[in-house]
C-alpha positions, 0 to 999 in steps of 0.5 A: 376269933382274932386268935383263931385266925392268927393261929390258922393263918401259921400253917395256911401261908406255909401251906399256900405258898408252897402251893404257889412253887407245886402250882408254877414248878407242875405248870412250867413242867407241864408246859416244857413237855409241851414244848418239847413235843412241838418241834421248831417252837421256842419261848425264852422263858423255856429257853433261859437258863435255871441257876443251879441250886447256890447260884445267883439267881439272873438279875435282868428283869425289866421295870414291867416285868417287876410290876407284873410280878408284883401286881400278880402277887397282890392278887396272889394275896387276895386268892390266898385269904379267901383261901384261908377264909375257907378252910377256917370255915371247913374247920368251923363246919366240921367243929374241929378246932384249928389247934386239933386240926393242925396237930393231927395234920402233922402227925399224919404228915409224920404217919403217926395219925394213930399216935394223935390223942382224938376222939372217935369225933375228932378224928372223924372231923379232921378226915372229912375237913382235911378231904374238903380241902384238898378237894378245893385244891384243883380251884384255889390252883387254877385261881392261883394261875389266873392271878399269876396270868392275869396281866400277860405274866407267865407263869414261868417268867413268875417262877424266875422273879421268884427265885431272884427275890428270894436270891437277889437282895437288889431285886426284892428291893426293888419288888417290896417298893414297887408294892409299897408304890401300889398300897399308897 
């Protein structure tokens, strides 16, 4: 089971974490054309500029804000196993294993579905997992937003950190240590 997990964990991280940017970059869009039709009302996390791609990304971000952030993605983690534990049950049910599973979703990312070596079975397995999970989706987002929300966080003002740590050594420093601070 250990190498199940291990294998299966590959491909749902990658597939969580851009989870993650569709669910904030579809909310802040989502939002912003709200804004935008509600004449006269600002919000500085609309208002703050986004760097262009190869700029730095704006470093000004308080203690709080920090520890919002990392708070929410302890809980991000949380929302993210349990998502996995799922989806490995979906597998189980369906008695797909997670290496069938994983190449055929590749394929049918490719369109080249029909090109996969599956039996009658196994292709039959895989439609059906991979429409239960992406009937899931609409739940796991919407606990990822309550996660990211949970302590007053935005979601736009989440997208921001996140693009400066994985821009800004300085500030992931800063997040890695206030969530090694949080594990003691």
């Amino acid at each position: 089971m250990s190498i199940f997990n291990k294998k299966l964990r590959g491909i749902t991280v990658a597939i969580l974490l851009l989870g993650i940017c569709a669910v904030t970059e579809t909310a802040v869009a989502q939002k912003k054309d709200k804004k935008q039709k509600e004449p006269q009302q600002t919000d500085a996390a609309v208002q703050t500029p986004q760097p262009e791609p190869g700029q730095q990304a704006a470093t000004t971000f308080s203690d709080q804000d920090l520890q919002q952030f990392a708070d929410a993605s302890a809980r991000l983690i949380a929302v993210h196993q349990e998502g996995e534990q799922t989806m490995m049950n979906i597998l189980q049910e369906e008695k797909l294993s997670v290496e069938k599973f994983n190449e055929m979703a590749k394929a049918h990312q490719e369109q080249k579905l029909t090109e996969v070596q599956a039996t009658p079975e196994e292709m039959a397995a895989f439609n059906k997992a991979a429409q239960r999970m992406v009937e899931m989706q609409p739940a796991f987002q919407k606990d990822l937003e309550e996660a990211i929300q949970q302590d007053g966080m935005t979601l736009e003002k989440f997208e921001q950190i996140m693009l400066a740590y994985r821009q800004d050594q300085s500030i992931q420093q800063r997040v890695d240590l206030l969530m090694q601070e949080k594990q003691k």
